[in-house]
C-alpha positions as CSV (number, residue, x, y, z in Angstrom):
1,X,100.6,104.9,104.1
2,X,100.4,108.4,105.5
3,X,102.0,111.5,104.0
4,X,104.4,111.7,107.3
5,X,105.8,108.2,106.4
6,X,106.6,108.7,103.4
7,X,108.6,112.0,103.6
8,X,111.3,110.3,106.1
9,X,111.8,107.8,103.3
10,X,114.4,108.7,100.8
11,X,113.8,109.0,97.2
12,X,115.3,105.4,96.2
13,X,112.5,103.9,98.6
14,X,109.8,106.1,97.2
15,X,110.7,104.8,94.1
16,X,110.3,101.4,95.2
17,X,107.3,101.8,96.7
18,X,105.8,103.4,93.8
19,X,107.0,100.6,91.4
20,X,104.8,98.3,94.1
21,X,101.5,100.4,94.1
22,X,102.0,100.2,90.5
23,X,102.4,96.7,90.0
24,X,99.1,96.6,92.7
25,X,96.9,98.8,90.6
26,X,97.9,96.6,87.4
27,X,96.9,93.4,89.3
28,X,93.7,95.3,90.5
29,X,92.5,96.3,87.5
30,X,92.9,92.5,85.9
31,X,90.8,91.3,89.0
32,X,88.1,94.2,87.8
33,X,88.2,93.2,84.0
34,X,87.9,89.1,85.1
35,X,85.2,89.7,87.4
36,X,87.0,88.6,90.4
37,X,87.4,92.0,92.5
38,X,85.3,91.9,95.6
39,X,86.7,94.6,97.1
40,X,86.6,97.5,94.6
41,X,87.3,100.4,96.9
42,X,91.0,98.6,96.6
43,X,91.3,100.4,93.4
44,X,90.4,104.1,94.9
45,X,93.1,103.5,97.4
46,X,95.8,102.5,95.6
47,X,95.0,105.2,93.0
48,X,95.1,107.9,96.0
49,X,98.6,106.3,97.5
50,X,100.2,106.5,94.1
51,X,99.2,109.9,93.7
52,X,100.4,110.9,97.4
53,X,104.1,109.3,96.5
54,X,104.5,111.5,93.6
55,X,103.4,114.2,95.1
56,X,106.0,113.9,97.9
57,X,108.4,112.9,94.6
58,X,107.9,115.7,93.4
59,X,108.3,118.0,96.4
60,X,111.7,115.9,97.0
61,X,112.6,117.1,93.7
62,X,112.2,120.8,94.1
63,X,114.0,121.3,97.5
């Protein structure tokens, strides 16, 4: 999700949406320890979205 997207989103649904990415990196990094993540650039991604949400969390917070 881009940076644009998520500013028009209030801070209830960026809260939301960082619980998911969460609960996504969690389930990732299971997959990784079991062997069973084929697709490990998954991991990077959701790494970089949770990181983008609280960044716009943060800027949210400050204004």
């Amino acid at each position: 999700m881009k940076a644009s997207e998520l500013r028009s989103k209030t801070t209830a649904e960026l809260q939301t949406e960082l619980e998911s990415l969460l609960k996504a990196q969690f389930n990732l990094r299971m997959q990784s320890a079991t062997q069973q993540l084929s697709n490990t650039s998954q991991m990077r991604q959701v790494r970089r979205s949770i990181a983008r949400v609280r960044t716009i969390m943060t800027e949210k917070a400050g204004q």
